[in-house]
C-alpha positions as a Markdown table, in Angstrom:
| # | Residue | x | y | z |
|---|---|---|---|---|
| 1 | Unk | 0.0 | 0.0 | 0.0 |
| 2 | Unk | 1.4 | 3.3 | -1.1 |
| 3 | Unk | 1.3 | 6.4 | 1.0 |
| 4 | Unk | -1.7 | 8.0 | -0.7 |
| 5 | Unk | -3.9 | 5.1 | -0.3 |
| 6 | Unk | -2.6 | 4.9 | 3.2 |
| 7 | Unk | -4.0 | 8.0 | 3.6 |
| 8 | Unk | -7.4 | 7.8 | 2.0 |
| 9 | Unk | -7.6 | 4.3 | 4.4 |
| 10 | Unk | -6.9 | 5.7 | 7.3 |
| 11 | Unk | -9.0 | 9.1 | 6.8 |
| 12 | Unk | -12.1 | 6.8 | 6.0 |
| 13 | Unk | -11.7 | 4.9 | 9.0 |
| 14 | Unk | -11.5 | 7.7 | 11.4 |
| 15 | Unk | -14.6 | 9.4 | 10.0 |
| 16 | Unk | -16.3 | 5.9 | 10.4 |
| 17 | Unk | -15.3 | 5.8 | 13.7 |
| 18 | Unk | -15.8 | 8.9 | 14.9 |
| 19 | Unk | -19.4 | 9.3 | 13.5 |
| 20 | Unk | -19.8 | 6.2 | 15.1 |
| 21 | Unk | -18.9 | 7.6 | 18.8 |
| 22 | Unk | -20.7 | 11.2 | 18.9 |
| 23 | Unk | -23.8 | 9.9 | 20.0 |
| 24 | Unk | -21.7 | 8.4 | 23.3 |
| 25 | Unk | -22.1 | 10.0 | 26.2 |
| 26 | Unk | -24.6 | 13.1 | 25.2 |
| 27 | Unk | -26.8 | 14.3 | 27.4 |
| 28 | Unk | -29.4 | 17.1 | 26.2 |
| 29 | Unk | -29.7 | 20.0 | 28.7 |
| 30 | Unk | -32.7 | 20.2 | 31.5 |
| 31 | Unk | -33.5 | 23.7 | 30.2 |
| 32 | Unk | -33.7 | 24.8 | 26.4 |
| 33 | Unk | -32.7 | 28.6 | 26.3 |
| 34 | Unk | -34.3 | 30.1 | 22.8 |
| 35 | Unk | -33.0 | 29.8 | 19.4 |
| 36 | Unk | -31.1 | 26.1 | 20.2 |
| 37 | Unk | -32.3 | 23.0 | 19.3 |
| 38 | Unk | -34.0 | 20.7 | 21.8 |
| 39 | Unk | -31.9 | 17.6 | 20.8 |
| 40 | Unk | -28.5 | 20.1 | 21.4 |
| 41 | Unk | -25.9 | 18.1 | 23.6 |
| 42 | Unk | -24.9 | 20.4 | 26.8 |
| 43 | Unk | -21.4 | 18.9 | 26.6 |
| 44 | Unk | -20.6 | 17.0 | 23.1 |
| 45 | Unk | -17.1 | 16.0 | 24.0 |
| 46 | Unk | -15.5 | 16.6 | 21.1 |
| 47 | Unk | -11.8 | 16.2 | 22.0 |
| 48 | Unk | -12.4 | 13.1 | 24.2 |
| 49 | Unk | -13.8 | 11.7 | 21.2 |
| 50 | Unk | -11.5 | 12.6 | 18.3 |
| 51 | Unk | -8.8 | 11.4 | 20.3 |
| 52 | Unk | -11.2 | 8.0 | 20.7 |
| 53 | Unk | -11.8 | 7.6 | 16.8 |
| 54 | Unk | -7.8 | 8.3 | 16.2 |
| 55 | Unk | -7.1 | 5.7 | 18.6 |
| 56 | Unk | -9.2 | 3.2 | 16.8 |
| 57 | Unk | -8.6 | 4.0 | 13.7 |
| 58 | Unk | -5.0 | 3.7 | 14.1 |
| 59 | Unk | -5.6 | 0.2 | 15.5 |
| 60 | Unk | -8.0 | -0.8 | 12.5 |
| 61 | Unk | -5.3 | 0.7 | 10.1 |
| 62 | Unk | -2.9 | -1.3 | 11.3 |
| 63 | Unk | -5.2 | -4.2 | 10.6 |
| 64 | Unk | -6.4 | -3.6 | 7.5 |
| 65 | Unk | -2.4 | -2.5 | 6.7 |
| 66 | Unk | -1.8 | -6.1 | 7.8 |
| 67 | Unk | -4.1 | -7.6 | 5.6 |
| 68 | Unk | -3.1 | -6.1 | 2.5 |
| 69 | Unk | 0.2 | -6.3 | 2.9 |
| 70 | Unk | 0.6 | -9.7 | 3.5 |
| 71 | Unk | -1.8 | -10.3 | 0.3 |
| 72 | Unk | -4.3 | -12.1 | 2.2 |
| 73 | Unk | -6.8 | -9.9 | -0.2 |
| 74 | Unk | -5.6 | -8.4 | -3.6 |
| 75 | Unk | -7.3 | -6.5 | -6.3 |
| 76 | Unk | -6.0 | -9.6 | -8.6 |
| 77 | Unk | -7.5 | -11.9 | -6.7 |
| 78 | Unk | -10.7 | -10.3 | -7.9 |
């Protein structure tokens, strides 16, 4: 795997992962105050949880990395 695939690999992954972890932990607030959304999280976490997805990801990349590289899976295999 070349660095550029590497890259689009690993990028995909951590969106997957951290899409996959925002809905952790929320808690919507008690008390609306006007002009927010009722389904608005009082503390969303954000850098608790990109350091979460970039955690996993890493560990799926290496994985996946893994995989390919021993050529377990090919594209000529296809």
């Amino acid at each position: 795997m070349d660095l550029v695939s590497g890259a689009v690999v690993f990028i995909l992954l951590w969106w997957w992962v951290f899409f996959m972890t925002l809905p952790f932990g929320i808690k919507t607030p008690d008390v609306v105050e006007p002009g927010h959304a009722t389904s608005a999280p009082e503390k969303p976490m954000l850098k608790r949880k990109v350091i979460i997805s970039t955690v996993i990801a890493t560990f799926l990349f290496a994985i996946v990395y893994g995989i390919i590289d021993s050529g377990l899976i090919s594209l000529s295999d296809l």
